[in-house]
N, C-alpha and C positions, 0 to 999 in steps of 0.2 A: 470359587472365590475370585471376585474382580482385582487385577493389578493395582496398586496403588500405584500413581504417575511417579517417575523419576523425580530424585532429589537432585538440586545442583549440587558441585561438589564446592565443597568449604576444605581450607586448609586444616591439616592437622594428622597425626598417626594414624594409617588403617591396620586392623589386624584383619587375618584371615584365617579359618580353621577347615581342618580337612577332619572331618569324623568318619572314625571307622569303626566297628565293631568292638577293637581289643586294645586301638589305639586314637588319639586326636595329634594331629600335627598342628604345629602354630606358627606363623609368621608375621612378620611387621614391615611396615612401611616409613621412610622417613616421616616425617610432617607435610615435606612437598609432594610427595605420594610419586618420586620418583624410581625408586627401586625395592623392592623383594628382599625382606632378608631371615633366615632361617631362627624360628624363637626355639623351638622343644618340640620332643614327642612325648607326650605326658598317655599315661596308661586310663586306660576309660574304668570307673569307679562307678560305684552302684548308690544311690542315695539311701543314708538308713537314719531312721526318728526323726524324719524330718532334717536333716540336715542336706546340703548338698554336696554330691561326689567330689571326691578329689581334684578332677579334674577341670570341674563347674568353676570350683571355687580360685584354681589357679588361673583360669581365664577370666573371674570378675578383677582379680585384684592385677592382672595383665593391663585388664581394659582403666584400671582407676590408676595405677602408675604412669602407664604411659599417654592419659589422656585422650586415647580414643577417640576420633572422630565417628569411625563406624567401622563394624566387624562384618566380614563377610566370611559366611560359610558354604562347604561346595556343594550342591545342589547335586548329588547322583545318577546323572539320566540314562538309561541304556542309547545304543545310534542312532536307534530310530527316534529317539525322542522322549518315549513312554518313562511313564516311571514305576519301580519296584519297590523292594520292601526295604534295599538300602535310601532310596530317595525319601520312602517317609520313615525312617528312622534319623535321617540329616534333617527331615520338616521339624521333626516332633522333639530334636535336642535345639534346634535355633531356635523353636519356640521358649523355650526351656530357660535356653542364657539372653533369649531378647528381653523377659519375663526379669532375669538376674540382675541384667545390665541399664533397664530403662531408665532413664532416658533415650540412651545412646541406642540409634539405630542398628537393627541387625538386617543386611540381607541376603537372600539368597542367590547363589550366583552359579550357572551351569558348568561342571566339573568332567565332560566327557572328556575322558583319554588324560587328564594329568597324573593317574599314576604310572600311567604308560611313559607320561613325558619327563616324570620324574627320576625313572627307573634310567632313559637312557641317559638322565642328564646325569646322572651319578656314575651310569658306565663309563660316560663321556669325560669325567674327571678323576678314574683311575681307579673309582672303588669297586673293590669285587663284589659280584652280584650275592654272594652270602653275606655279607655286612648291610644290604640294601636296608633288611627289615628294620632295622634300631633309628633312620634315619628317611627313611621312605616317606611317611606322613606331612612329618615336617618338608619335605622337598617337593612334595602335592599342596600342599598349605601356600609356600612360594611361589609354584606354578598357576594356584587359584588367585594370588592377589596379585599379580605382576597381570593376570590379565585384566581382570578388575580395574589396575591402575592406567593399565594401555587403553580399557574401555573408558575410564574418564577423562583422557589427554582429547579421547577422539569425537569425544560426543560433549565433553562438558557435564554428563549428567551421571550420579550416579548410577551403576548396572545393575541388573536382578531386579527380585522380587522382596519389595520388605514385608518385613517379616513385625506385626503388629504384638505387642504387649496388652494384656488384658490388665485396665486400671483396675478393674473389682478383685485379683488376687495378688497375694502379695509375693514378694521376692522370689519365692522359692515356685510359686506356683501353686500354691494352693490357695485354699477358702482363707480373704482375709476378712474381719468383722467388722461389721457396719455397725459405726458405732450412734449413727440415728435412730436404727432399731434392738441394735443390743445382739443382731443375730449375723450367722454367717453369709456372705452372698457366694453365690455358682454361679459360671458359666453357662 
């Protein structure tokens, strides 16, 4: 899939999400997209009859309070570079809330080593490493937009890879109905 060219950056809140398997960390940006600051570790929820997860949903109405300029989520890439089956299960939920949130751009953004950096920044302020779990996501969430925010002071343009919304379905993701033919469109 070809890179879409970088966005410049426009003022406004960025959030950031760290998805993990059992959990999603979240953080926020001021407006001037000066600092990093910790939202929630919200628990990863299953979509059922169509509706979307609990956790989907707390990040659209994240993204519509606090006005959102763009959501960055972290990209899981092993050292080498490659990516596994945690990097496309981070493609396949960005897809998911760019799909939730469009307009508002989602991109993705390379997350090597933030929970490592999270882990010591939290040693680093006294909490014991059994308490890390409840608060870990969220402090990778920070780690992912602070850099994010450090990559737009230095380049001017937004980071990562966006992450495109399919116009023919709707909200959730699915088959929305064409209503010139009466019938459903696919991807």
């Amino acid at each position: 899939m070809p890179e879409v060219p970088a966005e410049p950056v426009v003022r406004g809140v960025r959030l950031a999400v760290d998805v993990g398997s059992v959990r999603v960390g979240l953080a926020v940006s001021d407006p001037d997209g000066l600092v990093a600051t910790p939202v929630a570790t919200l628990a990863r929820g299953a979509a059922r009859d169509g509706a979307r997860a609990g956790d989907l949903v707390r990040l659209v109405e994240e993204v519509g309070e606090r006005g959102a300029a763009v959501v960055y989520v972290g990209l899981p890439r092993h050292l080498s570079g490659a990516e596994g089956a945690a990097a496309a299960a981070a493609r396949a939920y960005a897809g998911t809330l760019a799909q939730a949130i469009a307009p508002v751009p989602v991109r993705l953004v390379d997350e090597r080593m933030t929970t490592v950096a999270a882990h010591r920044a939290l040693t680093a302020s006294g909490r014991a490493g059994r308490k890390h779990r409840a608060v870990v996501d969220q402090a990778a969430a920070v780690v992912i937009l602070q850099d994010a925010l450090d990559a737009e002071r230095a380049t001017g343009r937004r980071p990562g890879e966006r992450v495109e919304a399919d116009p023919r379905r709707g909200a959730l993701g699915g088959p929305q109905e064409d209503t010139t033919t009466g019938g459903e469109t696919h991807r």
